[in-house]
N, C-alpha and C positions, 0 to 999 in steps of 0.2 A: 403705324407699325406697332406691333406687340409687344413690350418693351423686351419679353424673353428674347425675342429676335436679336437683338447685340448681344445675350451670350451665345448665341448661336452662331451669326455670324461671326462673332474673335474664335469658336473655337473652330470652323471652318479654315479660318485663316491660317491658326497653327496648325491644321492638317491633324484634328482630333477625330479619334472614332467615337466616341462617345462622349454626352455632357453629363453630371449629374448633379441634381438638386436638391441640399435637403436642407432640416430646422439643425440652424446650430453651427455651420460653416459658410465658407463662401464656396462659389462654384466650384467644381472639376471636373475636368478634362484627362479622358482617357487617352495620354500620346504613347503610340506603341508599346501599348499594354499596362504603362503606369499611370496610376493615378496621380493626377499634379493641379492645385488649387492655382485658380485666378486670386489676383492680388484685385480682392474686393473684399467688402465687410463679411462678415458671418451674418447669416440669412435669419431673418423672424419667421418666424409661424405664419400670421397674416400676414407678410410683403411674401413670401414662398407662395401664401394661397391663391394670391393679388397676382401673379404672377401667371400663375397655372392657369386657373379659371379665365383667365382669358382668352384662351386661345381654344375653350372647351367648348362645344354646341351646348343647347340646352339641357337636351338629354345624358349628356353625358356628367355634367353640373347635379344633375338630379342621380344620376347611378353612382357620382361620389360623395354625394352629401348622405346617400344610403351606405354606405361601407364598401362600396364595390371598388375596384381596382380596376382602370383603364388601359387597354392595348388602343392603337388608333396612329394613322401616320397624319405627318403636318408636312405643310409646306408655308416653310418661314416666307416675309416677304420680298427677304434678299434672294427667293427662288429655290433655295436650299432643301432638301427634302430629307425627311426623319421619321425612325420607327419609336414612337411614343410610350411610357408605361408610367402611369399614375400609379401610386401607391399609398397606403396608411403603413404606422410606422408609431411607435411610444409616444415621440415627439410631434406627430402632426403626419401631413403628406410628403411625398420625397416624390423623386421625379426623376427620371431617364431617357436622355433622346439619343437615339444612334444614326449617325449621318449615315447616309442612302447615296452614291454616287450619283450623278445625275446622268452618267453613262452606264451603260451595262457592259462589261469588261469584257472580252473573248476570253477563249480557252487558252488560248499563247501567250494572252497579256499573262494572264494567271500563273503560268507557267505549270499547267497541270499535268500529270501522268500520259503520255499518248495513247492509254490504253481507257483515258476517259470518252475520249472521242469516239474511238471504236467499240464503245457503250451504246454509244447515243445511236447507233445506224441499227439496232437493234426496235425489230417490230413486236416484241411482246418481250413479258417481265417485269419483273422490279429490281432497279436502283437504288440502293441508303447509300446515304450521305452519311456520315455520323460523325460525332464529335462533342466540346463540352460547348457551353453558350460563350459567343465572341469569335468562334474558332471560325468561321468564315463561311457556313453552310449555307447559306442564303445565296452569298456572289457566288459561289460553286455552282449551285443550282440553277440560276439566273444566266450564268456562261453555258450551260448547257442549253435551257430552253434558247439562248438565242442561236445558238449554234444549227438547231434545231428547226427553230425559226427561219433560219438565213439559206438551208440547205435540203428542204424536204415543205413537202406541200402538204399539212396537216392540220386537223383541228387538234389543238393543247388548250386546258382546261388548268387553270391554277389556281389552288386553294389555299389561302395564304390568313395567316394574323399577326399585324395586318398587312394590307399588301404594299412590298418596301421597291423594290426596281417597277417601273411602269415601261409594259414591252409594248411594241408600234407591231405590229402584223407585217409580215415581208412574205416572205411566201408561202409560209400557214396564217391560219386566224389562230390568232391568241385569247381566249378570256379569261379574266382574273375575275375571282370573287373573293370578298373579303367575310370570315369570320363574324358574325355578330350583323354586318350588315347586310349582306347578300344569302347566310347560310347560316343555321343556325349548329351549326359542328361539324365536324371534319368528316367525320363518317356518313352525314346528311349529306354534305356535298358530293361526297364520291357516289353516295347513292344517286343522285339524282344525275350526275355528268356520264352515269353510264345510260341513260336516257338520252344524251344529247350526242349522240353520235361522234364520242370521242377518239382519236388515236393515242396521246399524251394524256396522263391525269399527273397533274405535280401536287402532291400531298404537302403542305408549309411541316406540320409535325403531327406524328402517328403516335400521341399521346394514349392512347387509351387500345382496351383489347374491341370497342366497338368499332376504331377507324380502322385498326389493325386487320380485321377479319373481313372488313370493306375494299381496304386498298387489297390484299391479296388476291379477295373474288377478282376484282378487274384485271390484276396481273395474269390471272389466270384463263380472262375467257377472252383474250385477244387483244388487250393493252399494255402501253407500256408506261406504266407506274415507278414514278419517284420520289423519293420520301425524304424524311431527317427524320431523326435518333439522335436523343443523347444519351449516347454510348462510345468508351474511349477507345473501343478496338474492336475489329469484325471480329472473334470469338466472345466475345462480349453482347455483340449484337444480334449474334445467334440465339444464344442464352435468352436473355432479354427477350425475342419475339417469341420463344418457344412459353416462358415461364409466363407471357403477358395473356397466354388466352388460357380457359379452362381447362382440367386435367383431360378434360373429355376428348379434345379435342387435338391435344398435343402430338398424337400419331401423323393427323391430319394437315398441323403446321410443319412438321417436319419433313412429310414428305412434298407439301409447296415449297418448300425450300429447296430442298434437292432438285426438283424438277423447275421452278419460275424465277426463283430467288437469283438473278443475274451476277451481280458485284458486290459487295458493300465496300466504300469510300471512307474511310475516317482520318480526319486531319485533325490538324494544328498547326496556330501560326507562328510562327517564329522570325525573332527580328534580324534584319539583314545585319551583315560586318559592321556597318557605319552608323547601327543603331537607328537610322532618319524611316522605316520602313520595319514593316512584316511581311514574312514570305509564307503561304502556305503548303507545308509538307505533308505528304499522303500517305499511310496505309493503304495497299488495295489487296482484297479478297475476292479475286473470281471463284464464282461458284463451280468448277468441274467436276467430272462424276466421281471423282475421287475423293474429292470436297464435302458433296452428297452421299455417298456411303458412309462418311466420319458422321455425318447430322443424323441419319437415319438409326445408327447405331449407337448412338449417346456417346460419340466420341470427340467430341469440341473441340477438347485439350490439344489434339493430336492436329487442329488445323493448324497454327504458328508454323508448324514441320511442311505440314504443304504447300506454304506461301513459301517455304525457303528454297525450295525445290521448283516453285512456278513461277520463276524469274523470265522466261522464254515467252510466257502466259500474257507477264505485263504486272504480274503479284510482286509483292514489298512489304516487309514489314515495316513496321516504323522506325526500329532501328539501324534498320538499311538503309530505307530513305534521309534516314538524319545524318549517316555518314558520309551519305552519295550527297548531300545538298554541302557537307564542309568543304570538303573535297574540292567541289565545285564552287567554293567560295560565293554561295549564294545565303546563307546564313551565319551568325554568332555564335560559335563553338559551345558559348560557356552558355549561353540562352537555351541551347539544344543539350544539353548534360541536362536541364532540368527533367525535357520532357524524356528523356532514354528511359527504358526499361531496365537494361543492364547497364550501369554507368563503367562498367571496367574500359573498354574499348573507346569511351569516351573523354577519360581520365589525362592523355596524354595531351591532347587542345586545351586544357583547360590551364590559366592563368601562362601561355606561352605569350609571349611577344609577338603582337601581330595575331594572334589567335590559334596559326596554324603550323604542323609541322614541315618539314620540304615532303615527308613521307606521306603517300595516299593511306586512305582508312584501310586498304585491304591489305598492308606490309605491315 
């Protein structure tokens, strides 16, 4: 066994999403958003590298002893499975592993928008996901392809770095290819999975204006493409796709967006009443033609107004969403004043007994 594997498995046990390793402390464990140290020594340089390089292939041993930085998943010995990230750093190497359920969650575990579902029966377009890193885009994504998987007979094509949920084929074929080992970038891969006679392409992230211009072609010529973004709200995400490709071009993005541009999804997760849990709350952005004529006309600003209006639609903004989730006593009032955009309406939860008022958010 690895010896990394015991902080792995203790921090499985306390139900951590994340480990982190660096020169100079002793471990920690990401519990429900905070950081909190194992009661171990403070870590050396070489017992940290002693550690790492173990559990590294050769080649990857040789692209860190070059300067390079590692993505790569592990699966500890106690079965455990992890999205990995080597790093350099002043001090030496640091290290972060994020626990991977070993289930892939549904959309009702999630407890997600019902207007995610009736996304997914959708045969062409794009899906974003958005949000910051941690915020839960991955199991979002992951609930959909299974959902997807379990309810429609499809080839889905997944381009992941690297790949975190491992899906079994139920009544589509599934393939996952990983970043670096299967493909050499995101936009190669899309290229190449429109040769494979795809229904689904799951983009892992649309970092660049070359996967950007790749995932829309497929969006456009009869697939149905879904993505991540970090971007903290669908007017944001608008912005961000428009400002990511050349000026040239930006007539051309805007109006794929009006016409293929489906949803955009942006969450965050927020800890339940009892603190033991995160719950993740949605933003959603359906694209309607009224949606599309604000994009066409450089009118962005003025979407906020048409998610408040397209409540019938299945649209929220976040601040609604975080009021409807108190309300609903499925979050921590004073957890969710962080994420508010307007904290006035949020002001009244905050520091009460018990968290809530007898009043709903909308009195």
């Amino acid at each position: 066994m690895a010896r990394i594997d015991s902080f792995l498995k203790l921090g499985l046990a306390q139900g951590c999403s994340d480990m982190h390793l660096a020169v100079g402390i002793p471990p920690m464990l990401r519990m429900q958003g905070d950081l909190v140290p194992i009661k171990f020594r403070d870590l050396g340089q070489a017992e940290l590298e002693s550690y790492v390089t173990e559990v590294l292939t050769e080649n990857q041993r040789k692209q860190l002893a070059q300067g390079h930085d590692l993505d790569f998943s592990y699966v500890s010995s106690e079965g455990g499975r992890f999205r990995a990230n080597v790093y350099h750093k002043e001090t030496g190497i640091g290290a972060a592993f994020r626990s991977i359920p070993s289930r892939t969650p549904t959309l009702e575990e999630l407890n997600l928008p019902p207007i995610v579902r009736k996304l997914c029966d959708y045969h062409q377009g794009m899906i974003l996901v958005t949000g910051s890193t941690g915020t839960g885009k991955s199991t979002t994504l992951a609930a959909m392809i299974d959902y997807l998987n379990s309810t429609r007979s499809l080839n889905i094509i997944s381009l992941e770095d690297p790949i975190e949920f491992v899906h079994r084929s139920k009544q589509s074929q599934i393939i996952q290819r990983e970043l670096g080992t299967h493909l050499p970038s995101f936009a190669e891969g899309v290229r190449a999975a429109m040769r494979e006679d795809p229904d689904v392409i799951l983009v892992g992230e649309m970092r660049d204006a070359a996967t950007i211009s790749m995932a829309m072609t497929a969006a456009e010529t009869g697939h149905l493409v879904l993505g991540t973004l970090h971007t903290t709200s669908a007017s944001k995400t608008i912005d961000r796709l428009i400002d990511a490709l050349p000026v040239e071009e930006r007539e051309q993005t805007k109006s794929f967006m009006a016409q293929s541009l489906l949803a955009v999804i942006t969450q965050v997760l927020v800890k339940t009443p009892d603190l033991r849990a995160r719950k993740a709350v949605c933003e959603v952005l359906v694209v309607t033609k009224a949606v599309g004529k604000l994009i066409m006309t450089d009118q962005t600003h003025q979407i906020p107004s048409q998610m408040l209006m397209g409540k019938d639609l299945g649209m929220q903004q976040m601040d609604q969403a975080l009021l409807q989730a108190i309300a609903d006593k499925q979050i921590d009032p004073e957890d969710a004043f962080g994420y508010a955009l307007d904290k006035r309406p949020f002001e009244r939860y905050v520091g009460m007994a018990g968290g809530l008022s007898a009043a709903g958010p909308g009195t």
